[in-house]
C-alpha positions as a Python dict, from the first residue, in 0.01 Angstrom:
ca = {
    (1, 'X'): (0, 0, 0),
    (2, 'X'): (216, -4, -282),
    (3, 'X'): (181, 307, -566),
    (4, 'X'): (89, 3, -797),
    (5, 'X'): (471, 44, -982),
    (6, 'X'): (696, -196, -1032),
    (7, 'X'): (997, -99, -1082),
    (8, 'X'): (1245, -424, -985),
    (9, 'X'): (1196, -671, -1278),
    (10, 'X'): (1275, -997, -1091),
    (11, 'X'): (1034, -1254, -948),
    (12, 'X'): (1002, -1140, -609),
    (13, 'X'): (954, -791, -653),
    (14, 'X'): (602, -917, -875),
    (15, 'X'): (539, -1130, -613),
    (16, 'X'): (551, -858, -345),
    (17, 'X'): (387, -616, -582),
    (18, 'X'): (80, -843, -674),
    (19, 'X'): (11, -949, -317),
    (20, 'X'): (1, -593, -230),
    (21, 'X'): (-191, -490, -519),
    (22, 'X'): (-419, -767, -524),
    (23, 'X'): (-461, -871, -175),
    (24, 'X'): (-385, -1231, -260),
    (25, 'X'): (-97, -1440, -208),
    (26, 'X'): (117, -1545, -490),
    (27, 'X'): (324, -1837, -547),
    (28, 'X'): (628, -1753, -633),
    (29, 'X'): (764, -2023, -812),
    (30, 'X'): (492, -2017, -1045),
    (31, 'X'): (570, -1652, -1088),
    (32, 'X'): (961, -1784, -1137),
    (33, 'X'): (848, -2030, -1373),
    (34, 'X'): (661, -1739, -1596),
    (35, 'X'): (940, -1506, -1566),
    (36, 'X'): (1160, -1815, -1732),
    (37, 'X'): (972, -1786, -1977),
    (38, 'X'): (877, -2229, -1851),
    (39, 'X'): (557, -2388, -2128),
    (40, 'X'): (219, -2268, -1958),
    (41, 'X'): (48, -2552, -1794),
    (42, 'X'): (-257, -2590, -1593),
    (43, 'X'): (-60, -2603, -1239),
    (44, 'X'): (53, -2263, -1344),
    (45, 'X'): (-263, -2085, -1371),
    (46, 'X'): (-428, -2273, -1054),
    (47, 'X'): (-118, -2135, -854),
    (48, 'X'): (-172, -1798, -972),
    (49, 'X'): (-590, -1794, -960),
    (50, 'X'): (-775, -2136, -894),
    (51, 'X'): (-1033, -1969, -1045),
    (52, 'X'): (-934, -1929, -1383),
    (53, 'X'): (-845, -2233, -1671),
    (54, 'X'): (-565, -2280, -1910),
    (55, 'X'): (-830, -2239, -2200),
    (56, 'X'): (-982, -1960, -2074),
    (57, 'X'): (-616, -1786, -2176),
    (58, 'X'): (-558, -1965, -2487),
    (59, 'X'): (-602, -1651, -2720),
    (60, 'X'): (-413, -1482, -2503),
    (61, 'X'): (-156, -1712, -2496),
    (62, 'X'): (-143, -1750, -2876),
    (63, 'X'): (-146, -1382, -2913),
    (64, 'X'): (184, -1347, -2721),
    (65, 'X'): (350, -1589, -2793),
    (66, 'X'): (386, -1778, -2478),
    (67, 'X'): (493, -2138, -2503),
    (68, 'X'): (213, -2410, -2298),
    (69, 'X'): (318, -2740, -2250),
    (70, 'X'): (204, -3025, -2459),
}
């Protein structure tokens, strides 16, 4: 297991660190998408955590700034 750091600041280096941390797998592209800063949609989230909706993050969203798609 990982020391939890992340030092890399690319895609695959979250990816690797979040599966380790998390025991989960992650989808990288959606992780890509994120890191290109792509509008937030739905098929986002559910490819990061099925168990989690767009609107449940919408004042998180707003409060950073992120773009979501229409």
């Amino acid at each position: 297991m990982s020391s939890g750091r992340l030092v890399e600041r690319t895609p695959e280096a979250f990816q690797r660190f979040a599966e380790d941390y998390y025991e989960v797998s992650v989808d990288l592209e959606a992780v890509r998408d994120l890191y290109a800063f792509r509008p937030l949609d739905q098929a986002h989230v559910s490819a990061l955590n099925a168990e989690v909706a767009l609107t449940d993050l919408a004042q998180d969203i707003a409060e950073i700034g992120y773009p979501q798609a229409p």
